[in-house]
N, C-alpha and C positions, 0 to 999 in steps of 0.2 A: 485698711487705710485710716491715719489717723486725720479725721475733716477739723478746718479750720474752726466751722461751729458743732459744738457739743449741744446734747439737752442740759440744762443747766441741774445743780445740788440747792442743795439748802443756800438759803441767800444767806450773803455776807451785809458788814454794817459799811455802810457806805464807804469808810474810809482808808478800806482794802486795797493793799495794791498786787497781793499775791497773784492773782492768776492775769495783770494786766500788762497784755502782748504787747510784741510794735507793730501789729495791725492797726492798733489806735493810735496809730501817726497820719493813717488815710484822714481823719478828719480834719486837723489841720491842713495838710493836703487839700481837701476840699473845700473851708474854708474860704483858703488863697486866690485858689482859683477863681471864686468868685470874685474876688475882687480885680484883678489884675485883668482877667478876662475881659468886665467888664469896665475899666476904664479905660479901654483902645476899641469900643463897640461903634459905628457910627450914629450912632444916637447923641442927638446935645439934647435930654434932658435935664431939668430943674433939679440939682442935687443928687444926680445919679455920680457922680465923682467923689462927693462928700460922700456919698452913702458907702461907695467901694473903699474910701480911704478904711472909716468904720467899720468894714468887714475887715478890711486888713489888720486895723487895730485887733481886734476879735482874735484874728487868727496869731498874731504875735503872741498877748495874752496865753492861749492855748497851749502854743509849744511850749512856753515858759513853765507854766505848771505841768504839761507831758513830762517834760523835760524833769522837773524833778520828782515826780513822781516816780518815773523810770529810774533816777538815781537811786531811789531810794527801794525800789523794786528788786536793784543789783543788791543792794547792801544788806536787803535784811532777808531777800528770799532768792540768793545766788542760787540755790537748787532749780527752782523754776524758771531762774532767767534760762541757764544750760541747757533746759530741759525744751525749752523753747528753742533753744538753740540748734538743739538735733533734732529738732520733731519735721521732718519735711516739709508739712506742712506750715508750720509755723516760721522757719528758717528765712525763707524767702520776703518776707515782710520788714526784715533789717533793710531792705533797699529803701523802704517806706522812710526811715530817719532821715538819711541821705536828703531825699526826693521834699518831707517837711520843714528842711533847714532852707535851702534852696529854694522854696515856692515863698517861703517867707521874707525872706533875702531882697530875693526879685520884686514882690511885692512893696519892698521899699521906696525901690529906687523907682516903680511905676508911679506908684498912690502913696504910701508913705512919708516920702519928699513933702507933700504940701503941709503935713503937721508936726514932721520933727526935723526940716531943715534940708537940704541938698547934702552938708556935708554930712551928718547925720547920719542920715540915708544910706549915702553913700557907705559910709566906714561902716555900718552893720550889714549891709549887704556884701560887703569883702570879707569880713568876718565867717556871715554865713556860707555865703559860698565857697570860699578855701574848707572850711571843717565839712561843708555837704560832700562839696566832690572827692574830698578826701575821701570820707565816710563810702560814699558812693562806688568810687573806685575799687576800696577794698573788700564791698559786701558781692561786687560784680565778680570778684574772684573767689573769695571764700566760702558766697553759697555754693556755687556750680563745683567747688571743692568738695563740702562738707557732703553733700549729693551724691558724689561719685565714689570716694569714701568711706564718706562715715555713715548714710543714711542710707534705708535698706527702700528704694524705690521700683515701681514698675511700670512700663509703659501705662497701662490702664488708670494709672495716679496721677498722670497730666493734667494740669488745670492751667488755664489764664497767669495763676497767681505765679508761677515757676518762671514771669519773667520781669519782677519786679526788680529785683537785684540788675538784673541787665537794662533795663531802663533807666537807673540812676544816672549815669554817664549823658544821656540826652540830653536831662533836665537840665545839666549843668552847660551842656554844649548852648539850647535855647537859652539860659538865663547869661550866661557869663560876656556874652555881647553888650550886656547892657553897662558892663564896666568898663571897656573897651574906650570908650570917651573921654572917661575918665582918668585915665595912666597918659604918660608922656608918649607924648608923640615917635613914632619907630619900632624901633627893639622892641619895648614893651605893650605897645600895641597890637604888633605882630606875632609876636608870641600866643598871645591871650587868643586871639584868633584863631590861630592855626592849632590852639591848644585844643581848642572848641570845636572845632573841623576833626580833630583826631577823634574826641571822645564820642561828637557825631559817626563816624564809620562804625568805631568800638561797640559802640552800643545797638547801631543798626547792623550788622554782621554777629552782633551774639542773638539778636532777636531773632533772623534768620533761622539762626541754627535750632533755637528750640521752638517757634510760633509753630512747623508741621507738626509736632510731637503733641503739642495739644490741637491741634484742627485733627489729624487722626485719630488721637481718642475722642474727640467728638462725635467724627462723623462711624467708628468703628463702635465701638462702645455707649454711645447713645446718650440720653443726656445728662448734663453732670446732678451732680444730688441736690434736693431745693434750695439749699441754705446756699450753695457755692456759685447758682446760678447767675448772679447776679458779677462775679469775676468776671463773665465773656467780655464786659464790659475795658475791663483792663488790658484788649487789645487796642483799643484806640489809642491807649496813652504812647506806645512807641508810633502811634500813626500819625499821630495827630502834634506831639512832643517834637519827632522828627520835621514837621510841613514846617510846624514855629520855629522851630534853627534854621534850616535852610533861609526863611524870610529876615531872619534875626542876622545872620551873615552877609545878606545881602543890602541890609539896611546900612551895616558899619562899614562895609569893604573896602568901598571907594576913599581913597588916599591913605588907606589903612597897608594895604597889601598892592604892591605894582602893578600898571597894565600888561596885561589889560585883563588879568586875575580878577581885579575889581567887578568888570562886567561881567565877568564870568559866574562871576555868583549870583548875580542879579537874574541869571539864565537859567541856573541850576533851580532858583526859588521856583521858579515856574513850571518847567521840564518835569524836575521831582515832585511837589506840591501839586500838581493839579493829579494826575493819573493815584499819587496815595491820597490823595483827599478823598477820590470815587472810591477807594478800596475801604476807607474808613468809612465810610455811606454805607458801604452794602452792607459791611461786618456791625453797622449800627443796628443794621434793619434787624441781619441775624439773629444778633445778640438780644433787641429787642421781642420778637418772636418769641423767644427759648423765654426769658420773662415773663410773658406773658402767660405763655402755658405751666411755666413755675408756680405762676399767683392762683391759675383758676386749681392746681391740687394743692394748694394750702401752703406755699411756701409764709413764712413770716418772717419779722424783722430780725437780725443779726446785724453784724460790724460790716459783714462782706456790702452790707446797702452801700457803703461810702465807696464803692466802685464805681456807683451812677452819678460823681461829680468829678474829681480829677482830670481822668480820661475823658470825659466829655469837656470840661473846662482848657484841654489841650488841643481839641477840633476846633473850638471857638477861635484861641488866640493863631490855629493854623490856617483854617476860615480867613479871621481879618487880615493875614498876612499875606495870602492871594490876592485879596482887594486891595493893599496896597501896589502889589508889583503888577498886578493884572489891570487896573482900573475897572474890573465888572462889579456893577451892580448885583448883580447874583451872589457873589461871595459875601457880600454885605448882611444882604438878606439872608445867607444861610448861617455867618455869625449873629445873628440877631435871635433864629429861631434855634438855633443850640445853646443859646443865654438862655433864654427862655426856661428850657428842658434841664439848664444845668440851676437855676436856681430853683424850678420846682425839687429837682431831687435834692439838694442839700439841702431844704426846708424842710422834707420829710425825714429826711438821715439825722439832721439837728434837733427837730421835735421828736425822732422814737430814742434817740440818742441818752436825751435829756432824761428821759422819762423810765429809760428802763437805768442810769445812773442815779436814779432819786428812789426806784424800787428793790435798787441793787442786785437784781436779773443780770447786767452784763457783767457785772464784776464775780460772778459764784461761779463756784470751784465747779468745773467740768464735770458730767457723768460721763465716764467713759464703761465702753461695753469691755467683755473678759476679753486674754490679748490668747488667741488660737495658736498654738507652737505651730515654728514654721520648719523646714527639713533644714538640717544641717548642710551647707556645702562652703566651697570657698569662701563667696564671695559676701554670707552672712554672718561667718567666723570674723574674718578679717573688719569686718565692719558693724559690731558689735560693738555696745558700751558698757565700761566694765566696773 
């Protein structure tokens, strides 16, 4: 199996873009999160809104340069874009583009309004989010394609990360409400909605399908490899992604979509959201657990860390979206103390981040171990690349 982290080669000079995946889209990803998360926390602290705008600023920043970087990653090293492209493991991290366009988007229109304007805002969060969900939609298709296909996998290869492409569709379901206010009254309201509602089922009926496939080889095969352990984490994100749409539906619905539909959503936030809120608890505790026993045999820093912000960043804003429709105090507090947990870890992801970019550790050309010929049959003929 080929693992997401390598032991690394001979360092490059910083300004290498060859061996850089769209894994490192998770960081702007995580970035966002921060911010957005935390300016809907019930907290009115002193410059905790200016701060989140700031982060947001950051995480705009970020893509932009990701962004060409990865242009330029196509242009001059198309061999290892492809190669990225069929690597199973690596495949499934295009959901990540989608998901970083998107978080950036939304973050506009949350915290970003207050320094470059409402319409501003607004028009670059349309922007991002038609090219996200686009992006989103067709990586939902064409990894689970290339998979079946093209890539030579086997149950015991299941990780967390096999459902990043399938959770693009969420992000956009939870973000895309927030333009909904913004379009003409009717038709175009309702569309957007109901667009949003589809790509919610879409995205929760493909997680479905694949979330046993990695709990089995979990709990069958034991635990995943140090460097990967930290992906369990990337089950929260369709748990926690999903709680925020539902609340995000239920904030616009009313005179958006007819009665009594309207309250109908309002019902659904609650119904659905509270019993997957528990199941993102338990699977936090899990997930947490399995880390911890990763740290005490010597697991260290890779890209997989930026697992420990997103998905947690999507309990938080599901979190506060229960306390709005619910009025418990308890949700409050429990998005307060997953803010918490999601800025230590993107503080520590940002500082090894930094640090192994400035040593040029994360950017060196992989050591990969000799690749063992495997038997000839169908279904690795057919699925060969040539």
């Amino acid at each position: 199996m080929v693992t997401v982290a390598r032991h690394l080669g001979p360092l490059p000079r910083l300004g290498s873009v060859r061996h850089l995946g769209p894994n490192w889209y998770g960081a702007v990803m995580g970035t966002a999160a921060v911010a957005t998360a935390g300016a809907r926390l019930p907290l009115h602290l002193p410059g905790l809104r200016t701060l989140c705008t700031a982060v947001w600023a950051l995480s705009l920043v970020l893509l932009l340069v990701l962004l060409g970087a990865r242009v330029r990653h196509w242009t001059h090293h198309r061999d290892q874009a492809r190669a990225h492209l069929l690597d199973p493991a690596m495949a499934p991290f295009y959901g990540c583009l989608s998901m970083a366009l998107l978080a950036v988007g939304g973050g506009a229109v949350t915290v970003g309004r207050d320094w470059i304007g409402v319409g501003a805002a607004v028009a670059l969060d349309a922007v991002l989010f038609v090219a996200g969900t686009a992006t989103g939609l067709a990586a939902a298709v064409a990894v689970p394609y290339l998979m079946a296909v093209r890539h030579r996998v086997e149950p015991s290869q299941a990780t967390p990360v096999w459902l990043l492409p399938l959770v693009a569709p969420m992000v956009s379901a939870a973000l895309g409400p927030l333009l909904v206010p913004h379009l003409p009254p009717g038709q175009a309201q309702e569309t957007l909605l109901l667009a949003c509602v589809a790509m919610f089922g879409l995205s929760l009926l493909g997680t479905l399908l694949m979330l046993p496939l990695v709990f089995a080889r979990l709990i069958t095969g034991g635990p995943l490899p140090l460097a990967l352990t930290p992906t369990l984490f990337l089950v929260l994100g369709p748990l926690g992604q999903s709680t925020t749409a539902v609340g995000a539906f239920a904030d616009v619905a009313p005179g958006v979509v007819p009665a009594p539909y309207g309250e109908g959503f309002g019902m659904l936030a609650v119904l659905y959201g509270v019993p997957v809120m528990g199941f993102a608890l338990l699977w936090f505790g899990l997930a947490g657990a399995h880390v911890v026993r990763a740290r005490r045999h010597g697991m260290g820093f890779t890209m997989t860390w930026w697992a420990f912000t997103f998905p947690v960043g999507t309990c938080v804003t599901g979190a506060e979206a229960l306390a709005r429709h619910t009025g418990l105090v308890v949700y409050d507090g429990l998005a307060v103390g997953l803010y918490a947990v999601l800025v230590g870890a993107w503080a520590v992801a940002a500082v090894s981040t930094t640090r192994g970019l400035l040593s040029g550790a994360l950017l060196a050309a992989p050591r990969t171990a000799p690749v063992v010929p495997r038997p000839v049959t169908g279904r690795t003929t057919s699925g060969a690349v040539h």
